[in-house]
KEVEX-116620 format. One record per residue (C-alpha): residue number from 0; x negated, y, z. Coordinates in Angstrom, 3 decimals, m for minus. Last residue first. Layout:
NUM, X, Y, Z
...
***
This chain:
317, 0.556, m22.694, m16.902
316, 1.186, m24.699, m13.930
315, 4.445, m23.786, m12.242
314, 4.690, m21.452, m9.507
313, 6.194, m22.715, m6.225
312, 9.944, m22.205, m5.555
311, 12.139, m20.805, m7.875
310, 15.114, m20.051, m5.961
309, 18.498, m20.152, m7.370
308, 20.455, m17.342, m9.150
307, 18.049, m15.094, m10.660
306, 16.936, m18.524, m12.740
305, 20.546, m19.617, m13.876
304, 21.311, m16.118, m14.939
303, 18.038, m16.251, m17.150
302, 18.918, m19.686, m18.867
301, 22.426, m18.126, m19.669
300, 21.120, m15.402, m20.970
299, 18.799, m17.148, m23.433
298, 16.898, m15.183, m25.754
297, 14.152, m13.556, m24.014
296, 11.375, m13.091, m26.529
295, 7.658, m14.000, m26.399
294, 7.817, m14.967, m30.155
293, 7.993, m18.886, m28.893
292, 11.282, m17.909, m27.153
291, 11.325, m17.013, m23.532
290, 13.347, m18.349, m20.402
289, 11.424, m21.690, m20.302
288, 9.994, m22.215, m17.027
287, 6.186, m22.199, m18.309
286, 7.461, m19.311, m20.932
285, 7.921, m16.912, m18.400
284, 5.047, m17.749, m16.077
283, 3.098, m17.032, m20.002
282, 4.271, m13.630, m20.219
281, 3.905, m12.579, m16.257
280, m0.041, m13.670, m16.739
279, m0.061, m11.747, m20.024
278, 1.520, m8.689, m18.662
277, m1.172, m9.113, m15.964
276, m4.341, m9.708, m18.320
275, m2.904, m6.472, m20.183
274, m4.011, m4.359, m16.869
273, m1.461, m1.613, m16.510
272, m3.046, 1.760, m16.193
271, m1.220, 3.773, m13.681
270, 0.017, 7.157, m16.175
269, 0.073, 11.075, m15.013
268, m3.221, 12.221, m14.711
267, m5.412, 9.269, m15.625
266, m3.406, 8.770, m18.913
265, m3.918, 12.171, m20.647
264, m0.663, 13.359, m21.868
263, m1.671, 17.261, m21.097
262, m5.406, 18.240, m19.067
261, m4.713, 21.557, m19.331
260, m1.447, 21.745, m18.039
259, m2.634, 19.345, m15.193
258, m5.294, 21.776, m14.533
257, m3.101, 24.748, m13.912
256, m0.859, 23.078, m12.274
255, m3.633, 21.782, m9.893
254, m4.958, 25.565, m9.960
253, m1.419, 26.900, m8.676
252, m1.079, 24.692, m5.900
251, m4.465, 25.647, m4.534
250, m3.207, 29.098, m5.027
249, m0.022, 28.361, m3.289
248, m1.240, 26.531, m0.674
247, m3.786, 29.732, 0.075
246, m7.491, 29.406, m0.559
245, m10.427, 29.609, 1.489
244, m10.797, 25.686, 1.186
243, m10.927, 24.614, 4.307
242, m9.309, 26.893, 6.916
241, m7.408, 28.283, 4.191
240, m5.591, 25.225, 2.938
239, m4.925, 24.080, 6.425
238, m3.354, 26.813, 8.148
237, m0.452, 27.655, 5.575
236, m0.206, 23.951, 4.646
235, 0.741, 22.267, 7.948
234, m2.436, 21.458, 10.695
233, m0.673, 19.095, 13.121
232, m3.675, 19.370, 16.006
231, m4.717, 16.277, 18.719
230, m7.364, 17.270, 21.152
229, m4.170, 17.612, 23.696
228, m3.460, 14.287, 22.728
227, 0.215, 12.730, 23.003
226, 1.272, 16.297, 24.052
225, 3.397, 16.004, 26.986
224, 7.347, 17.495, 26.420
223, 9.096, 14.638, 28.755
222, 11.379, 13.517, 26.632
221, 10.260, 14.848, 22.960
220, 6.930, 13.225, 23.471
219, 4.627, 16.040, 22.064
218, 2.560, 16.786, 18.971
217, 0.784, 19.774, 18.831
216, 1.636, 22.586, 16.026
215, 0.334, 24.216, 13.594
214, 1.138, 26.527, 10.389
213, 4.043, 26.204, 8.616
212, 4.939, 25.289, 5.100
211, 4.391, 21.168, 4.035
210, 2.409, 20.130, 1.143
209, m0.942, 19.855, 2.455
208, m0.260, 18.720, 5.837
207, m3.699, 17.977, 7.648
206, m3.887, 15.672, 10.387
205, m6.955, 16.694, 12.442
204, m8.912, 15.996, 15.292
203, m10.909, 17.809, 17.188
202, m14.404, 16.834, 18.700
201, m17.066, 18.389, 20.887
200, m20.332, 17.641, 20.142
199, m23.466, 14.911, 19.183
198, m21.353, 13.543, 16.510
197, m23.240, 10.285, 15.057
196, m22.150, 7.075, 17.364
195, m18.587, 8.485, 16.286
194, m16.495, 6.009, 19.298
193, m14.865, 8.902, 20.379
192, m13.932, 10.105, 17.150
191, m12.848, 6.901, 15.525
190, m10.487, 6.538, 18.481
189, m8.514, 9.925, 17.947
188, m7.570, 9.074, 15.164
187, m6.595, 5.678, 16.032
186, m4.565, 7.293, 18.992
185, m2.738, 9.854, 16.739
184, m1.928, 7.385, 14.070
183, m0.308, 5.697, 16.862
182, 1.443, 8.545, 19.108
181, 2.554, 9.096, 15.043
180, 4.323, 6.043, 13.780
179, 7.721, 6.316, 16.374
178, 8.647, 9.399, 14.596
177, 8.250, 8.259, 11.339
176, 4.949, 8.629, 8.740
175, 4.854, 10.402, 5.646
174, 6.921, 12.424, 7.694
173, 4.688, 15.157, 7.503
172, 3.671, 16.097, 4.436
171, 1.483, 15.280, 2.266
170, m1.010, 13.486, 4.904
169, m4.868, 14.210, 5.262
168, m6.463, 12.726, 8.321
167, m9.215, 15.156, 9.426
166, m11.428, 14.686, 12.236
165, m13.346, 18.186, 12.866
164, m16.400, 17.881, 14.681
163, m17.150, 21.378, 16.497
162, m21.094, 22.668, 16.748
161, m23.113, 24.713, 19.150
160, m25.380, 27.845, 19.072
159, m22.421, 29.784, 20.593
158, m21.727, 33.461, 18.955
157, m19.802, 32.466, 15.905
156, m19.357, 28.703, 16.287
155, m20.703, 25.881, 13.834
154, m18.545, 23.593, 11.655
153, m18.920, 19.974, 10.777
152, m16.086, 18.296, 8.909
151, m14.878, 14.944, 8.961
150, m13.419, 13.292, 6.206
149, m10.288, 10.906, 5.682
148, m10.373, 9.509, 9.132
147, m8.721, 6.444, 10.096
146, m11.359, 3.758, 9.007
145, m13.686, 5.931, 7.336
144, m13.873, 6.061, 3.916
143, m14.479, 9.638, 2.489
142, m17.583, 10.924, 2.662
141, m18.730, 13.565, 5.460
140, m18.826, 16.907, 5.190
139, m21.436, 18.922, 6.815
138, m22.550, 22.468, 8.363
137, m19.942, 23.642, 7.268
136, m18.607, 27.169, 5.565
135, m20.518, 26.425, 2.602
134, m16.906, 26.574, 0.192
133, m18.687, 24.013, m1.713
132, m18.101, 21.381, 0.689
131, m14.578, 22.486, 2.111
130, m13.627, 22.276, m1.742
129, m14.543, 18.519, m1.777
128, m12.892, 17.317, 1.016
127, m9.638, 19.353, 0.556
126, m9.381, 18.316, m3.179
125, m10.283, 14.700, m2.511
124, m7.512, 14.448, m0.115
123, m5.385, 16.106, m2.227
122, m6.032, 13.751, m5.219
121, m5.217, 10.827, m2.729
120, m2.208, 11.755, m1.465
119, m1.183, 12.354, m4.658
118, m2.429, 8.550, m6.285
117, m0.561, 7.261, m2.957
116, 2.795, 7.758, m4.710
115, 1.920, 5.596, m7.362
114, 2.548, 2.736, m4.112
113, 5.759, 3.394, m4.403
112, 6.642, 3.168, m8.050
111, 4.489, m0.057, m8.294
110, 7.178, m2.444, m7.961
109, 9.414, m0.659, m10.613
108, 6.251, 0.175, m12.910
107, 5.577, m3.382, m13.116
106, 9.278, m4.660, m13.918
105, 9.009, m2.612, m16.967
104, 5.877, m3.447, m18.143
103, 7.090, m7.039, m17.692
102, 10.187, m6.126, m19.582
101, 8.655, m4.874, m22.316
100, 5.856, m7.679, m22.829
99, 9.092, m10.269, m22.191
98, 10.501, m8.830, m25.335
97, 13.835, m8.055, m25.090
96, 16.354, m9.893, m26.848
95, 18.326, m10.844, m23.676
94, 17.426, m8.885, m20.905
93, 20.163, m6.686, m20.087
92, 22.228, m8.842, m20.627
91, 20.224, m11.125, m18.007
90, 20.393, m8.162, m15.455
89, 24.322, m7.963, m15.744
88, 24.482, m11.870, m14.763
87, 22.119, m11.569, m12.202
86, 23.402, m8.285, m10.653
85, 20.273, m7.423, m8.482
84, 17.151, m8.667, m10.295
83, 15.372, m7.674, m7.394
82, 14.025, m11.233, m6.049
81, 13.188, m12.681, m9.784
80, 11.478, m10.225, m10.945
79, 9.491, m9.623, m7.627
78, 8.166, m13.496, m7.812
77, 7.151, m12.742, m11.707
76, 5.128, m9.787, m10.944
75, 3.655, m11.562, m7.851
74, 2.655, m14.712, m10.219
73, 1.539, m12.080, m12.856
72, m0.885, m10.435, m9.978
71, m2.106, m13.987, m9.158
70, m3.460, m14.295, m12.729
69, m5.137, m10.381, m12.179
68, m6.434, m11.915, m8.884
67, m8.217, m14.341, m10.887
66, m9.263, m12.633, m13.446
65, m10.900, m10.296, m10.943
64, m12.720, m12.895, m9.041
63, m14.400, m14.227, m12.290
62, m15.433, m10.606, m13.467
61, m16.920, m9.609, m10.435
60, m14.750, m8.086, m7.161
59, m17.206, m5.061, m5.651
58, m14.470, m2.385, m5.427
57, m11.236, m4.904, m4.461
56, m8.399, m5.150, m6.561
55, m5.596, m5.057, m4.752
54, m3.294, m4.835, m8.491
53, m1.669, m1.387, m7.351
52, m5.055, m0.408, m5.015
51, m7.230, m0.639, m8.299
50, m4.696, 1.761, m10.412
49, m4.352, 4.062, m7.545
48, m8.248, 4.422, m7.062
47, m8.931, 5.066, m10.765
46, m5.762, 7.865, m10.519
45, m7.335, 9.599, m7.482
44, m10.759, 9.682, m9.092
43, m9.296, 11.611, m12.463
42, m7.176, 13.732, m10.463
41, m10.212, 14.398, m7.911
40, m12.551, 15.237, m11.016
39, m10.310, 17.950, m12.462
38, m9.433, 19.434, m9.036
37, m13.087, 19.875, m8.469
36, m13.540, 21.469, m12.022
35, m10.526, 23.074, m11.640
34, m12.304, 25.032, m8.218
33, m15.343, 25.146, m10.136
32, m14.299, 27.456, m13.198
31, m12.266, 29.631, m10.794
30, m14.762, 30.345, m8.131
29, m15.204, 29.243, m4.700
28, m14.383, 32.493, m2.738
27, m17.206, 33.370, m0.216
26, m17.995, 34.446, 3.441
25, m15.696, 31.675, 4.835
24, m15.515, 31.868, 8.775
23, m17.695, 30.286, 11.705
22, m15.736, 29.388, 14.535
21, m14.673, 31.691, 17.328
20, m11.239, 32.472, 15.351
19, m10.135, 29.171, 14.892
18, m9.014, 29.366, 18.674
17, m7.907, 25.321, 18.902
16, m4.279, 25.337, 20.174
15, m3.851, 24.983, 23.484
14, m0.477, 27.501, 23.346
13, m0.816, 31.064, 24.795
12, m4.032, 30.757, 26.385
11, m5.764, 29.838, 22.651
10, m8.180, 27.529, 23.498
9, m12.026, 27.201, 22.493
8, m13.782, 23.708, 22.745
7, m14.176, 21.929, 25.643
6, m12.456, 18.975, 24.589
5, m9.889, 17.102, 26.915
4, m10.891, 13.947, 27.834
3, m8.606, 10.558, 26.455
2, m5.365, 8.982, 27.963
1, m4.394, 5.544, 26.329
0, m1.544, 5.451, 24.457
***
């Protein structure tokens, strides 16, 4: 990792840490009403995002591109059918005289399980963003997009008439990422604010912890005990909630139950939308190597333990 300037901004003696106490502070609560509203919007946006990153479907794709990946899609659905069938024999019983629709919906939730997990990581990153905007303790808040950051934050000191850039990356918890994954993520961080044509002062940055107790920390190569940036903070939920949002975890925690309660069954809060252009994709790879009946049915076990048993090689024309 290559070595970078230490910032001039305020220290705490005791430990490096950035002294939060010479910036600006929060003169305001957001209220109630806006606060779900915020959290409201983010679980909606959050769950549109998921759904497009599950199928890698890309903002501006048109209607031609996006049939197209949605025909690949099947392919892939098929492809990880076939590889993590496990028991082939016990997977083809339990199979047989299911309908492929079922099964495909099935298999789809299996291989998107992980990457559902992003639609959190996501609502909380829209959360923080958005509530550090109408809290009005910044001077700005930028979008979310950058490369490594998820927003950057503006804030002005008490007495000084100068500014702090605050590069947030916003993480969970904290071993979203292993051991050997952070002196990375740090770097890259670190990276996009050196090379910020548009900050015009000092520079932290960031990787807030929203689900994690604790407070912060730097982190350090365990050997030798030397910080892998020394303009590099671990901000864990009892820090980071408050310094953005003027709200404690739990509160914050609170009003996304308290949201989700309200909002009940509805798809975009607790359900990935599965395109039907997919299950139809899957459906007719299915009945291109025969292991369906003409009512879209698996009915041939034997068929199906001969397919999770030898390799299928390049997709068939359908």
């Amino acid at each position: 990792m290559s070595k970078t300037t230490a910032q001039k901004y305020p220290r705490l003696p005791d430990s490096n840490l950035l002294d939060a106490s010479q910036l600006v502070q929060h003169t305001r609560k957001i209220p109630t009403p806006k606060i779900n509203k915020i959290i409201a919007k983010s679980i909606d946006t959050a769950a549109r995002k998921t759904s497009r990153a599950i199928v890698n479907l890309p903002e501006e794709a048109d209607d031609t591109t996006v049939k197209q990946i949605y025909e690949n899609e099947g392919w892939e659905l098929f492809k990880y059918f076939h590889k993590y069938s496990g028991d082939p024999a016990y997977t083809a019983y339990k199979c047989l005289n299911r309908k492929c629709t079922d099964v495909a919906t099935e298999q789809f939730h299996n291989r998107a399980l992980q990457k559902e997990r992003m639609n959190s990581a996501w609502t909380y990153q829209y959360i923080a963003r958005d509530t550090a905007i109408e809290s009005g303790r910044f001077k700005s808040i930028s979008d979310l997009g950058l490369t490594e950051a998820d927003f950057n934050a503006v804030i002005k000191y008490k007495k000084l008439p100068l500014y702090l850039a605050v590069y947030v990356s916003v993480k969970n918890r904290s071993n979203t990422m292993g051991g050997q994954d952070w002196p990375k993520a740090i770097a890259a961080l670190e990276k996009e604010a050196v090379l910020d044509k548009n900050r015009d002062c000092e520079y932290i940055c960031v990787f807030g912890i929203t689900m994690e107790r604790g407070d912060r920390t730097i982190r350090a190569q365990q050997k030798t005990g030397v910080a892998y940036s020394s303009n590099t903070e671990i901000w864990f939920s009892d820090f980071f909630w408050p310094f953005f949002s003027n709200y404690s975890y739990e509160e914050i925690s609170q009003f996304v139950l308290s949201v989700l309660l309200e909002i009940g069954n509805r798809e975009q809060s607790n359900e990935v939308h599965i395109p039907t252009e997919i299950i139809r994709s899957f459906q007719n790879i299915c009945r291109s190597y025969g292991l369906i009946s003409t009512k879209g049915v698996f009915n041939n076990a034997s068929k199906l333990v001969e397919f999770f048993c030898r390799k299928i090689g390049k997709r068939n024309v359908v």
